[in-house]
N, CA, C and O atoms as CSV, one atom per row, in Angstrom:
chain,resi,resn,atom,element,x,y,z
A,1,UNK,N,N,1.799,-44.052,-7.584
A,1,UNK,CA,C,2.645,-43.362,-8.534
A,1,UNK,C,C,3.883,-44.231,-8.779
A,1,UNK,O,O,4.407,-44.861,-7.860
A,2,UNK,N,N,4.320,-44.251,-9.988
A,2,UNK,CA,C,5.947,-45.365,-10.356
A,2,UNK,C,C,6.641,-44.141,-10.188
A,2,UNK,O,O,6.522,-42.934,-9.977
A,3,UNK,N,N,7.769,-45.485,-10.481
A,3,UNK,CA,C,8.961,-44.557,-10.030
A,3,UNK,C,C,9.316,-43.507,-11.048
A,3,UNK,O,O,9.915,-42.462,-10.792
A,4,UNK,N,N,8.816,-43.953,-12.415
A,4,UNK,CA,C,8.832,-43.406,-13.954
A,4,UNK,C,C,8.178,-41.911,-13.761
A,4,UNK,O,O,8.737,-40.907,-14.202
A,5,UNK,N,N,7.215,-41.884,-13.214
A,5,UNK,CA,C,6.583,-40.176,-13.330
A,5,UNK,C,C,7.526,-39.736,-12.432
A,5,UNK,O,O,8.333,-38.851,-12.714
A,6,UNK,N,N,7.458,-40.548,-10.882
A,6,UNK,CA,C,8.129,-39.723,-9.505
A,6,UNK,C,C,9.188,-38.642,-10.697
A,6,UNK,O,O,9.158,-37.470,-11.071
A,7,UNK,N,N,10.036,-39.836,-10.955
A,7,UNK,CA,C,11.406,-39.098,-11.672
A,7,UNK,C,C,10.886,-38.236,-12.495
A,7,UNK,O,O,11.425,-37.136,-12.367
A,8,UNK,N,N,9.765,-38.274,-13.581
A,8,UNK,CA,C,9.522,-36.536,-14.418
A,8,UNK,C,C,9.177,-35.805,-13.468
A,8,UNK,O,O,9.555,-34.643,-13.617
A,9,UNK,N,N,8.525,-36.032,-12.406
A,9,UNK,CA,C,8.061,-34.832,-11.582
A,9,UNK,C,C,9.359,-34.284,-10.802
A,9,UNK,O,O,9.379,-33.099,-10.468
A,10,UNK,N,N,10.353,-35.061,-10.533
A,10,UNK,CA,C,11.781,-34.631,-10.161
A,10,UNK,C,C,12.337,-33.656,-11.193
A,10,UNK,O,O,13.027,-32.682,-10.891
A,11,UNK,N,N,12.134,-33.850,-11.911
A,11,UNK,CA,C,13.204,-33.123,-13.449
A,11,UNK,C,C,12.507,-32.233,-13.913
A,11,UNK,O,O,13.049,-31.276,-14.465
A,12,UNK,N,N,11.013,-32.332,-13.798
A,12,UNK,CA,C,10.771,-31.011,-13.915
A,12,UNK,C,C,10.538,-30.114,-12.666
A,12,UNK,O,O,10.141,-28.968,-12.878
A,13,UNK,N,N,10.720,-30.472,-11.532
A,13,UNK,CA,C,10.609,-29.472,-10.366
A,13,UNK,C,C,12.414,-28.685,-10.681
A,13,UNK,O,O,12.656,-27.503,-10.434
A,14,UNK,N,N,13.162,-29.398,-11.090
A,14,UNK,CA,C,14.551,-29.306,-11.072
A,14,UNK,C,C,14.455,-28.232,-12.134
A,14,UNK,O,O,15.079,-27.173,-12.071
A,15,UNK,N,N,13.756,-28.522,-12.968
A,15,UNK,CA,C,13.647,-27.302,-14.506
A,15,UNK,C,C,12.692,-25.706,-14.111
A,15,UNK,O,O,12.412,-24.762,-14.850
A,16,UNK,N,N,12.450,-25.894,-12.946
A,16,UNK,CA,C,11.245,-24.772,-12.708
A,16,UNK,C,C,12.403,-24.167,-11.734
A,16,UNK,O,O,12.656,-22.966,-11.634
A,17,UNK,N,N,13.146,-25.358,-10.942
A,17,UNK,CA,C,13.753,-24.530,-9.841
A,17,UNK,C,C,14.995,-23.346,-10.621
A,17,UNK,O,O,15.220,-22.211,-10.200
A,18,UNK,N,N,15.710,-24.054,-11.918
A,18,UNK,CA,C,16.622,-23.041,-12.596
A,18,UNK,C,C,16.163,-21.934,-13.260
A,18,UNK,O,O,16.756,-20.863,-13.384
A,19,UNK,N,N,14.443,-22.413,-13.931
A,19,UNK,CA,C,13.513,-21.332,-14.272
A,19,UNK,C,C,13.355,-19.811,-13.086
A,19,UNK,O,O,13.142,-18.619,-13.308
A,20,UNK,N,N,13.492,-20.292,-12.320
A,20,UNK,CA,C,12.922,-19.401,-11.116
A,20,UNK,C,C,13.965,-18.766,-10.434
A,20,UNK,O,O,13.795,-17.730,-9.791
A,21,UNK,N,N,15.160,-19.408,-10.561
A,21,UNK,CA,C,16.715,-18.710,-10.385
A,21,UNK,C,C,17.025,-17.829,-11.401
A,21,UNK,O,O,17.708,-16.835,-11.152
A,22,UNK,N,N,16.421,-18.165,-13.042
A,22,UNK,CA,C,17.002,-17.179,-13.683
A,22,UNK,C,C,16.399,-15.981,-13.845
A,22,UNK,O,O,16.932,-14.962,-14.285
A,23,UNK,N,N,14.949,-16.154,-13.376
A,23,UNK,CA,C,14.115,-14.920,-13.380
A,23,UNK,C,C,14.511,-14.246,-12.128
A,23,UNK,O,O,14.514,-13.022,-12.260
A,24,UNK,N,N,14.806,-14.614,-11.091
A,24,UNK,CA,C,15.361,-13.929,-9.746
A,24,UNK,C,C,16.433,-12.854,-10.466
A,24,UNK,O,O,16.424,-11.623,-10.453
A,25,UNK,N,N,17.323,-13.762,-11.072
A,25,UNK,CA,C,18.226,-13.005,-11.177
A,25,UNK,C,C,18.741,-11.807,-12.200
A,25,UNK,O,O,19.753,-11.108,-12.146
A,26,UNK,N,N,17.272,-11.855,-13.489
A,26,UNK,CA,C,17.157,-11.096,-14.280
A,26,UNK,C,C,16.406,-9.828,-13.441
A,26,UNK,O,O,16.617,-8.628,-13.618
A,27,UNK,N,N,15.642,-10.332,-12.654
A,27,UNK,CA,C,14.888,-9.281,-11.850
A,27,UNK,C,C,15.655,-8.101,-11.131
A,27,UNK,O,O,15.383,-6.901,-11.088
A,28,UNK,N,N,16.887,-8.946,-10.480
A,28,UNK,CA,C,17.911,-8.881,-9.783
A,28,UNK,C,C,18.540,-7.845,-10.088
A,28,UNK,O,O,19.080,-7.078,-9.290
A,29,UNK,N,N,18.506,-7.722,-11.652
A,29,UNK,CA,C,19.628,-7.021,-12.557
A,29,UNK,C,C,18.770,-5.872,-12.849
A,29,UNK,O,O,19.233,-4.733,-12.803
A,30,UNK,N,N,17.788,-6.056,-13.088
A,30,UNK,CA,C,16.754,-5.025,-13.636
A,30,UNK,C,C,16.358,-4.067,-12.437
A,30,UNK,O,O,16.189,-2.883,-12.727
A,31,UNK,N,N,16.211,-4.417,-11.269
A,31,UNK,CA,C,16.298,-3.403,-10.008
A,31,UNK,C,C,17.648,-2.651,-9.606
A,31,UNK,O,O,17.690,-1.665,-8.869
A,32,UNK,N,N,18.701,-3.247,-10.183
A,32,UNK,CA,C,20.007,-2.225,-9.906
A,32,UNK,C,C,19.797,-1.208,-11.353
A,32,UNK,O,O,19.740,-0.004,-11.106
A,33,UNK,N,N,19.723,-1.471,-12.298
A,33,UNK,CA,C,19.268,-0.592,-13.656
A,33,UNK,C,C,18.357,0.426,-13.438
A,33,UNK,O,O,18.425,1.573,-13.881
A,34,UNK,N,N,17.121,-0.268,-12.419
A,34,UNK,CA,C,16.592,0.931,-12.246
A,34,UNK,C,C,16.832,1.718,-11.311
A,34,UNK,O,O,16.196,2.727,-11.005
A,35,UNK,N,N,17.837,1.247,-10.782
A,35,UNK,CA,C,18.701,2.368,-9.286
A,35,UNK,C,C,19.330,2.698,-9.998
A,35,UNK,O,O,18.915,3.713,-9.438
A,36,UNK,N,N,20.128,3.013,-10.908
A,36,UNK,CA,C,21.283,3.859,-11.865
A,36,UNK,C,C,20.466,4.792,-12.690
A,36,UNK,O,O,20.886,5.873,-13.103
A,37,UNK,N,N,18.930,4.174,-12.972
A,37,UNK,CA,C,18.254,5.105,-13.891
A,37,UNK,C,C,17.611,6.107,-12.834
A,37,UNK,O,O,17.596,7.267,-13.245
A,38,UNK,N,N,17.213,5.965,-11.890
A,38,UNK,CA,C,16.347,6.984,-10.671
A,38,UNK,C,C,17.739,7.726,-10.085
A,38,UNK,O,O,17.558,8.867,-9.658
A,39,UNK,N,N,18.938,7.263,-10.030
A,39,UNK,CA,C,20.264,7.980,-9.761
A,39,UNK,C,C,20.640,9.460,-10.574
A,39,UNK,O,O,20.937,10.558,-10.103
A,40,UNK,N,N,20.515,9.070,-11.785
A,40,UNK,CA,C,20.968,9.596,-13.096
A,40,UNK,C,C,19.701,10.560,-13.218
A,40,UNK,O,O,20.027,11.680,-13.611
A,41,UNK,N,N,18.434,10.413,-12.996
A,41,UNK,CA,C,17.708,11.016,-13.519
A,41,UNK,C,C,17.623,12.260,-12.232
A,41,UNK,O,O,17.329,13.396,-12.603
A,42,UNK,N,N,17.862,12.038,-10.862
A,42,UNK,CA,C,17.978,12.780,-10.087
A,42,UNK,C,C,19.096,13.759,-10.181
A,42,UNK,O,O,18.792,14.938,-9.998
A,43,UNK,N,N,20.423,13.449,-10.451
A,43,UNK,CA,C,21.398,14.113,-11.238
A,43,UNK,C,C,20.802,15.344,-11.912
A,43,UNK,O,O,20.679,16.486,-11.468
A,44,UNK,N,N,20.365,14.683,-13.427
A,44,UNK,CA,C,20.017,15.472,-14.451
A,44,UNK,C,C,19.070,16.290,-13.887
A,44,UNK,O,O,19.458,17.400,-14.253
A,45,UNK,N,N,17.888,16.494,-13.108
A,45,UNK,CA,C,17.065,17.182,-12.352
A,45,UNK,C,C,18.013,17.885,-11.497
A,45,UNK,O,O,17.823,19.061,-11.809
A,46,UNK,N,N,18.819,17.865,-10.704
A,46,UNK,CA,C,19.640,18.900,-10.049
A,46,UNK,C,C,20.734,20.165,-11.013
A,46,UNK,O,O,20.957,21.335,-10.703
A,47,UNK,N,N,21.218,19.419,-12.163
A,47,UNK,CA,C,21.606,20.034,-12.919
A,47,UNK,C,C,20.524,20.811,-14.092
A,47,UNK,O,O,20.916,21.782,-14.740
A,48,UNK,N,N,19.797,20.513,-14.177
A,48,UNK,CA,C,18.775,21.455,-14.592
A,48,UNK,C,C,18.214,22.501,-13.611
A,48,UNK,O,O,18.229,23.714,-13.821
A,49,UNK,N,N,17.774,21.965,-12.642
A,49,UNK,CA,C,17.634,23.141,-11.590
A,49,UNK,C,C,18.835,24.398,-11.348
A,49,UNK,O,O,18.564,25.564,-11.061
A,50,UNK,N,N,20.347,23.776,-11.564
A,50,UNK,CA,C,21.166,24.269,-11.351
A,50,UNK,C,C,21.343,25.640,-12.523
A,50,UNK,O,O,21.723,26.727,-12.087
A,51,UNK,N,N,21.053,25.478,-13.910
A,51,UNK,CA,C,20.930,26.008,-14.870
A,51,UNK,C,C,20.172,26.619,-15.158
A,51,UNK,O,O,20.434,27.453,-16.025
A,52,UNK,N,N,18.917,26.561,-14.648
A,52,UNK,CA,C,17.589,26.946,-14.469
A,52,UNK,C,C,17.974,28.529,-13.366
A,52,UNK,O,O,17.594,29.690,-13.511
A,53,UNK,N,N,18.654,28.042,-12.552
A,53,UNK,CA,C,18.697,29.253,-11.550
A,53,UNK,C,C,19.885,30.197,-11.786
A,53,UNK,O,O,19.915,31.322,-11.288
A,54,UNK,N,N,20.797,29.737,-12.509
A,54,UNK,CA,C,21.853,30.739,-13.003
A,54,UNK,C,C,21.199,31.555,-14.241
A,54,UNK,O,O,21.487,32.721,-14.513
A,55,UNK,N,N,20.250,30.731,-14.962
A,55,UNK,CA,C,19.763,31.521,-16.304
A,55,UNK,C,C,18.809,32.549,-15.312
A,55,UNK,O,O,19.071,33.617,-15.866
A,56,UNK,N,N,18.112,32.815,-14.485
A,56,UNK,CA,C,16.938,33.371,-13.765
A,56,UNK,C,C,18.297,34.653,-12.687
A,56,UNK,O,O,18.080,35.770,-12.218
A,57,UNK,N,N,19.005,34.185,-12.677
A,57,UNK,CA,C,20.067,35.238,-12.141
A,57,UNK,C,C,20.857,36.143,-12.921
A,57,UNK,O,O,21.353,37.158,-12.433
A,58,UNK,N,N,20.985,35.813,-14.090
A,58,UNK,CA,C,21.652,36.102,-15.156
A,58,UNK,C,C,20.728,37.239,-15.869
A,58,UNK,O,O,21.008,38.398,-16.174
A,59,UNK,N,N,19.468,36.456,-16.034
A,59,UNK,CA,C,18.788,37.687,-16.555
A,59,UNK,C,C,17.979,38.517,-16.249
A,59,UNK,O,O,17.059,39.052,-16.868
A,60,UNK,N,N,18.715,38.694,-14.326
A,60,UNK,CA,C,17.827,39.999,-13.667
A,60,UNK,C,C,19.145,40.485,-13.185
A,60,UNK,O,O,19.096,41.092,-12.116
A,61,UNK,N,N,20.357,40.347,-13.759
A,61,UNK,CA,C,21.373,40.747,-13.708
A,61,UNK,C,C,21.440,42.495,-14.017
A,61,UNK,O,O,20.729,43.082,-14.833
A,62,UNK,N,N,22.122,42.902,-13.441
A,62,UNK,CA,C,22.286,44.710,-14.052
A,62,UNK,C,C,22.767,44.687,-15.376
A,62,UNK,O,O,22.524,45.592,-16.174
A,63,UNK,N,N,23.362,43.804,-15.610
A,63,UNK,CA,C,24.016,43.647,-17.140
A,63,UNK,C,C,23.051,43.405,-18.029
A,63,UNK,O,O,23.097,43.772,-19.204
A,64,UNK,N,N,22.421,42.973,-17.673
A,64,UNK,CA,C,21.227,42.367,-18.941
A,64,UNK,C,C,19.671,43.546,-19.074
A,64,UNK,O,O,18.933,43.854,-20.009
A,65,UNK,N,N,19.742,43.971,-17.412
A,65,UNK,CA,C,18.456,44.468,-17.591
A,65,UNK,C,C,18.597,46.133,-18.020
A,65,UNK,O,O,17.558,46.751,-18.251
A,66,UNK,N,N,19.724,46.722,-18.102
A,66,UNK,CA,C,20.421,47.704,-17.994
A,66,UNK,C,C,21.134,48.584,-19.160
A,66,UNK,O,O,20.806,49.654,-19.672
A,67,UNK,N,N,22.524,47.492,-19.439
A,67,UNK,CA,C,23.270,47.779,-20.556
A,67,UNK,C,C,23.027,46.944,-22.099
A,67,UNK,O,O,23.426,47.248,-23.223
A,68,UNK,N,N,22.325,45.947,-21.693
A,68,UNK,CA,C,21.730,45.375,-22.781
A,68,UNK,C,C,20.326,44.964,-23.156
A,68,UNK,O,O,20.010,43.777,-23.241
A,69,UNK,N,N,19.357,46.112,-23.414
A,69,UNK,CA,C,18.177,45.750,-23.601
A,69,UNK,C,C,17.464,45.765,-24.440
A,69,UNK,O,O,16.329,45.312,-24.293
C-alpha cells in the first residue's frame, strides 16, 4: 500500500469518525426529547385521570342526581 491511499484511508476514517460523533449526538438529543415526551405524556394521563374522577364524583353528587335532573 503507498503512502497516497494510507493517507485517503486516514481522511476518510477521520470523516466516518465525525460522521459517527454527529449521529451519537443527534441520537443523544433525540433520547432526552423522548424523556420530555414520555414525561409530559404521563402528566397529561394523570391530569386526565384527575378530571376523569372529579367529573364521576360530580355526577353522583346529591346535587346532580337530586336537585337537578
Amino acid at each position: 500500500m503507498s503512502s497516497d491511499q494510507i493517507d485517503k484511508l486516514y481522511f476518510m476514517i477521520k470523516a466516518l469518525e465525525k460522521k459517527i460523533d454527529k449521529q451519537n449526538k443527534l441520537i443523544q438529543e433525540l433520547k432526552e426529547e423522548n424523556k420530555l415526551i414520555i414525561e409530559n405524556t404521563s402528566k397529561m394521563g394523570t391530569h386526565i385521570d384527575f378530571i376523569n374522577s372529579a367529573y364521576d364524583k360530580l355526577s353522583k353528587s346529591y346535587l346532580f342526581r337530586n336537585i337537578l335532573p
